[in-house]
N, C-alpha and C positions, 0 to 999 in steps of 0.2 A: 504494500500500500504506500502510495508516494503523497505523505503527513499534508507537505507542500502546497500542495491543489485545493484540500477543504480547509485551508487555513485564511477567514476572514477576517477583514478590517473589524474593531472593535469587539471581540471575541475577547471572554477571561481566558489569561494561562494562570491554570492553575500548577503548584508543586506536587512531587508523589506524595509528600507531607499533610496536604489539603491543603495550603497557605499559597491563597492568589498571592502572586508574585506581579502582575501587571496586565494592560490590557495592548491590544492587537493595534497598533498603527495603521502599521503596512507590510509587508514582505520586500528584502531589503534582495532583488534575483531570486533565487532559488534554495537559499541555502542558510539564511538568515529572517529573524522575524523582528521587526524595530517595534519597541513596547511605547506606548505612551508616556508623555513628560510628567502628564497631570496623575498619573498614581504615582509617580516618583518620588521618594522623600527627597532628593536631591536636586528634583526639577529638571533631569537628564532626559532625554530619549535613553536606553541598553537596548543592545543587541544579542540576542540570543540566537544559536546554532539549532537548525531545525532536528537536526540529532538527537538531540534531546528531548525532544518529543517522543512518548510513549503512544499514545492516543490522542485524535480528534473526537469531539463529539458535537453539541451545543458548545465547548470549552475546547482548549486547550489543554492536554494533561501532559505533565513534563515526566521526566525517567529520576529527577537530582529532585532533593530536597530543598526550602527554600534558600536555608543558609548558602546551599553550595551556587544556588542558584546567582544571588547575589553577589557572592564573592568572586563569581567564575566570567557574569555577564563584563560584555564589553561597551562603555560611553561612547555615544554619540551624540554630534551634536546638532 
């Protein structure tokens, strides 16, 4: 299943943890998802690796926990 394709603008990602981590911008190509600035504590765009994605649904369900999630994600501006 290629995550990719059902991944929509404004869609929760959630963590394997349950702890939304952010919500869906845009898909940044094929291989990256740009999370919104406005759930950011930091006021950032992150970029997250669609790798990471476990499952689509209604959500986004990631494979990492939230902590790793945030530690691991990359800033955009």
């Amino acid at each position: 299943m290629n995550s990719a394709e059902q991944i929509a603008e404004h869609m929760e990602v959630i963590a394997a943890d349950g702890i939304p981590v952010g919500t869906v911008d845009h898909m940044e190509g094929d291989t990256r998802i740009k999370l919104t600035k406005n759930d950011s504590v930091d006021g950032q765009h992150h970029l997250i690796p669609v790798d990471w994605v476990d499952h689509v649904d209604t959500h986004v369900h990631l494979k990492k926990n939230s902590n790793d999630v945030r530690s691991q994600w990359s800033s955009a501006t």
